[in-house]
C-alpha positions in Angstrom: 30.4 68.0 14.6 30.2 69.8 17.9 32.5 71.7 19.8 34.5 70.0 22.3 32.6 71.2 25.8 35.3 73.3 27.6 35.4 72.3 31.2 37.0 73.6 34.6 39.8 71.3 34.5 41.1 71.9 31.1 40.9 76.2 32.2 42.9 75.4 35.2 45.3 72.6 33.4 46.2 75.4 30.2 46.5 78.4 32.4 48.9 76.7 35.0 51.0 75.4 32.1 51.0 79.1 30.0 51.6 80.8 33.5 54.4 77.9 34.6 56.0 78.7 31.4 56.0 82.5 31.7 57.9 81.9 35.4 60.7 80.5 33.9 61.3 82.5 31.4 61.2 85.6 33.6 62.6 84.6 36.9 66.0 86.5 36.7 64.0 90.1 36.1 62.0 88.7 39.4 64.7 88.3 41.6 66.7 91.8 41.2 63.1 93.2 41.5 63.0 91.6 45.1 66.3 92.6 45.1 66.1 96.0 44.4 62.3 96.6 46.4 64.7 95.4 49.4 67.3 98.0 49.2 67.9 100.6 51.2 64.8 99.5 53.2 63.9 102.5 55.7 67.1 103.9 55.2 65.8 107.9 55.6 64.7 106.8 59.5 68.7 106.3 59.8 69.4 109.4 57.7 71.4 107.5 54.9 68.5 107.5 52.3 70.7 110.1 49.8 74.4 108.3 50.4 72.1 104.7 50.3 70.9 105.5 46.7 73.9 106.8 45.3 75.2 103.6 46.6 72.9 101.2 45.5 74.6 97.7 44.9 71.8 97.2 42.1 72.1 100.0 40.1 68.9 99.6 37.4 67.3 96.2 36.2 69.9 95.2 33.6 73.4 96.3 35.4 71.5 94.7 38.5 71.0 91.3 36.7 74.7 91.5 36.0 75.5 92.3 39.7 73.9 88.8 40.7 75.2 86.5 37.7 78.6 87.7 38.9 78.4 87.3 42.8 76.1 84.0 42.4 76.8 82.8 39.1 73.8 82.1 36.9 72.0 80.0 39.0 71.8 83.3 41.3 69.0 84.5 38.7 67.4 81.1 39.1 66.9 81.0 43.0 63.3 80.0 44.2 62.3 78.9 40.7 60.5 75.8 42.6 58.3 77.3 44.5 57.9 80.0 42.1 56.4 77.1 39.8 54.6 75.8 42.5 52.8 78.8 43.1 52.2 79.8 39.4 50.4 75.8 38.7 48.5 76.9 42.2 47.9 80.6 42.0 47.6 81.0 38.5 45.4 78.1 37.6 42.8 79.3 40.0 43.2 83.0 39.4 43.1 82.6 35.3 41.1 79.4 35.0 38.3 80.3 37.6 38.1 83.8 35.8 35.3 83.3 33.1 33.2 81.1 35.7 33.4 83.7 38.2 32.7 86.4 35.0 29.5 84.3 34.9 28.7 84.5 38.7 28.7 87.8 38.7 25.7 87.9 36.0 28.3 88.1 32.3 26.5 86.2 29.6 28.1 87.4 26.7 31.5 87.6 26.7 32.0 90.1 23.6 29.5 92.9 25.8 30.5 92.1 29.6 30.3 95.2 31.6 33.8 96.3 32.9 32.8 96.2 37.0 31.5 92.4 36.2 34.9 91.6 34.7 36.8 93.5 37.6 34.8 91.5 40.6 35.5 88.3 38.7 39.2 88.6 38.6 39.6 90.3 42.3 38.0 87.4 43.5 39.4 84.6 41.4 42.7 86.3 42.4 41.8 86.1 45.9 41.1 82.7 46.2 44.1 81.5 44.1 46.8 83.6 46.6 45.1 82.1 49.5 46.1 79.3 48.6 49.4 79.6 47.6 50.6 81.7 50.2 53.3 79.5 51.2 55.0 79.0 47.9 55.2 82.4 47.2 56.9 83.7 50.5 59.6 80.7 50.3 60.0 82.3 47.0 60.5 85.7 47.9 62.9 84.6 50.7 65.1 82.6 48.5 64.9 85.0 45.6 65.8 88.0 48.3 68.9 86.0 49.8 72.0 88.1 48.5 73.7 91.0 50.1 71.5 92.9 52.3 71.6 94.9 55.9 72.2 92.4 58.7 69.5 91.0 60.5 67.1 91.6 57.8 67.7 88.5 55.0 67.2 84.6 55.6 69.6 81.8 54.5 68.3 78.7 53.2 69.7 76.0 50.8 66.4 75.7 49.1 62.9 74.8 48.9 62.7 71.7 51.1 65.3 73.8 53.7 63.4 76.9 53.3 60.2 75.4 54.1 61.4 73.1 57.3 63.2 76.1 58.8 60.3 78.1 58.5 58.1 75.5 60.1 61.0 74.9 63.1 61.2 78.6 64.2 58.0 80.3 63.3 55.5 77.2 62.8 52.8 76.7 60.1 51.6 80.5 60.7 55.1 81.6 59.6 54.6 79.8 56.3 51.4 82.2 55.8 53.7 85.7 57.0 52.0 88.6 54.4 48.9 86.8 53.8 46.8 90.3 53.7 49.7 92.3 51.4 49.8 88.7 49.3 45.9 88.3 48.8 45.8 92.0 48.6 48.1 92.3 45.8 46.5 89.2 43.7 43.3 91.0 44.0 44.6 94.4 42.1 46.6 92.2 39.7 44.6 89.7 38.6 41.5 92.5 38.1 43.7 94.4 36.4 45.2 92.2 34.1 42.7 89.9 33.5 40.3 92.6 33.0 42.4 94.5 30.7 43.1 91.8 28.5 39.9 90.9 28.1 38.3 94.2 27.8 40.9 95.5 25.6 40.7 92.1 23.4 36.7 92.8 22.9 36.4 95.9 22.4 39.1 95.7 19.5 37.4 93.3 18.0 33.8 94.5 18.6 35.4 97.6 16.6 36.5 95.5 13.9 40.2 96.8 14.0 41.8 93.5 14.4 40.6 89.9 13.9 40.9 87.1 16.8 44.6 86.0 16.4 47.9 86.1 17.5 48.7 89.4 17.0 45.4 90.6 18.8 46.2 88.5 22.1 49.8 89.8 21.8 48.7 93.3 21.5 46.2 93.0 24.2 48.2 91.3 26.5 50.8 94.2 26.6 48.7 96.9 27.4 47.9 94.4 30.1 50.7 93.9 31.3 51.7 97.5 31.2 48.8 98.5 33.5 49.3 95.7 35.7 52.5 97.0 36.4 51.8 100.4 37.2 48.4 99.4 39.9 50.1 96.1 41.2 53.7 98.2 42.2 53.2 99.5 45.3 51.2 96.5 47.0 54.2 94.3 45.7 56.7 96.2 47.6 54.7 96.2 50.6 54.5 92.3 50.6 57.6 91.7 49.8 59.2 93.6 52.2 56.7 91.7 55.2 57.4 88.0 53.6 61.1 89.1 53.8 61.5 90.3 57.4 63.0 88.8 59.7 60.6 87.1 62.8 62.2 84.7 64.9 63.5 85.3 68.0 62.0 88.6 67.8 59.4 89.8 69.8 56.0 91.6 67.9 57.4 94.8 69.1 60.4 94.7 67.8 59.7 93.8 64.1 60.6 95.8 61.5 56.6 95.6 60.5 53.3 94.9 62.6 51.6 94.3 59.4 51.1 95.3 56.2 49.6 98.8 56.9 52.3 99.4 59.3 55.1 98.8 56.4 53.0 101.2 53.7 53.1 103.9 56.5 56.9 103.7 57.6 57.7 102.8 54.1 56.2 106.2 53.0 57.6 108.3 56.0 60.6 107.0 55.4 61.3 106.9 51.9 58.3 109.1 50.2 55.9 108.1 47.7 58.7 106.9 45.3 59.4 104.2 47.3 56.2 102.8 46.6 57.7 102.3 43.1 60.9 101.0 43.7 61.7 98.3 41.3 59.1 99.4 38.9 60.7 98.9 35.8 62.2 95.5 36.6 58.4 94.9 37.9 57.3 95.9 34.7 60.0 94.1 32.6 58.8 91.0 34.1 54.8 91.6 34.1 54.9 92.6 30.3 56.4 89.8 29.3 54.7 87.3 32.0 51.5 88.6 30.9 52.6 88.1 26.9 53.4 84.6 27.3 50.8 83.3 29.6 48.1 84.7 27.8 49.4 83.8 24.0 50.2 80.6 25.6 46.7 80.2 27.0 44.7 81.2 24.1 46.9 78.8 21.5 46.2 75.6 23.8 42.5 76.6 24.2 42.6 76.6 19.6 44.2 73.2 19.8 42.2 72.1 22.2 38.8 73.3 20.1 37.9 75.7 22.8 36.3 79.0 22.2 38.8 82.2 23.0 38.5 84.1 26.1 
């Protein structure tokens, strides 16, 4: 009997659900990462970087967690989970499901011996494409997952989603619901070549060496190196667009924005707070990348075995 014939839907169908899945379970390490890329934001310009850090209201990924189930209850680690599964169903089924067609695109026709600059064009682009779309999901995500205690002026209230996405549309109009495109489709870019690329790379070449068989343990192992690399490239673009989603626009003239764009932000961000600022919120980025990338791809390649599809 022959193999079921994989198609585009069922690619885009199993890497929205794996991805949708992987949201959930990490959406309280997201928000204190937004929280914690968010403090103390340009602080040195004022000359309170030093006494800022010492008094950081999230102190480290776990005590930070605590901070927010205290002050907001648990549904405070929960805020923008809608349009944080909006955007994985959008963003991630196009970025992960278009992957091994674009792989092909760019001249891959065997999947075990792919050349590693085919494999990283295929996920920059399918990365693109997928964040263009899903622009406006993710920044009502990062506003509602940012709203907490912050310096006036600089954080949005909303009630959720549906408020979130009218009040954004009443003061800054459709082009406010696409604020941080370039940092947005910029950051998709290095983290879907990255992860994608490692995971797949990694995955092959351990089994073209024969030092683990195609299984479980071999996605599980794959998809942590991935997700620690991820981490480390994807860091410093995700502060960037976070901190442009999160600014505040209306009423305020262009000139008197915190940032003109997202090259503006990586310049002041770096005058102001060095190149560790870049990294801020690494670890909580990583703690919720590693095990983001663990689930969605363990969860991908078991509903592609059900289904009778070839791995990736």
């Amino acid at each position: 009997m022959a193999d079921p014939i994989e198609t585009p839907v069922q690619r885009y169908i199993f890497a929205s659900i794996s991805c949708m899945t992987a949201s959930a379970v990490t959406n309280p390490v997201d928000v204190t990462k937004i929280r914690m890329q968010l403090e103390g934001e340009l602080q040195r310009e004022k000359g309170q970087l030093t006494t800022t850090y010492k008094g950081r209201y999230y102190k480290g990924i776990i005590r930070g967690m605590f901070r927010i189930a205290h002050d907001e209850g648990i549904r405070g680690l929960y805020k923008g989970i809608t349009p944080a599964l909006i955007r994985e169903c959008v963003y991630s089924g196009i970025r992960i499901g278009a992957y091994e067609p674009m792989k092909v695109l760019f001249g891959a026709t065997d999947p075990a011996h792919t050349a590693v600059y085919k494999k990283l064009a295929a996920g920059a682009s399918s990365g693109a494409i997928g964040s263009s779309v899903a622009v406006p999901a993710d920044l009502i995500r990062v506003r509602l997952q940012a709203q907490g205690r912050f310096l006036p002026g600089h954080s949005h209230q909303y009630e959720g989603f549906m408020h979130a996405f009218i009040d954004i549309i009443k003061k800054e109009g459709l082009i406010g619901l696409y604020r941080g495109t370039t940092p947005t489709v910029q950051r998709a870019m290095v983290v879907t070549a990255t992860q994608v690329t490692t995971y797949d790379h990694t995955k092959h070449t351990i089994l073209n060496h024969g030092w683990m068989d195609e299984g479980p343990k071999l996605h599980i192992f794959s998809s942590m190196i991935a997700g620690f690399m991820t981490a480390l490239t994807s860091s410093p673009v995700d502060v960037v667009k976070t901190r442009v989603m999160n600014q505040k626009i209306s009423g305020l003239s262009k000139d008197e924005r915190l940032y003109k764009n997202s090259l503006d932000c990586l310049i002041k961000l770096l005058k102001s707070e060095g190149i560790f600022g870049l990294y801020k919120g690494f670890i909580p980025n990583w703690m919720r990348i590693g095990p983001h990338t663990v689930i969605s791809f363990f969860l991908f390649e078991y509903l592609r075995k059900v289904a009778g599809i070839r791995p990736v």
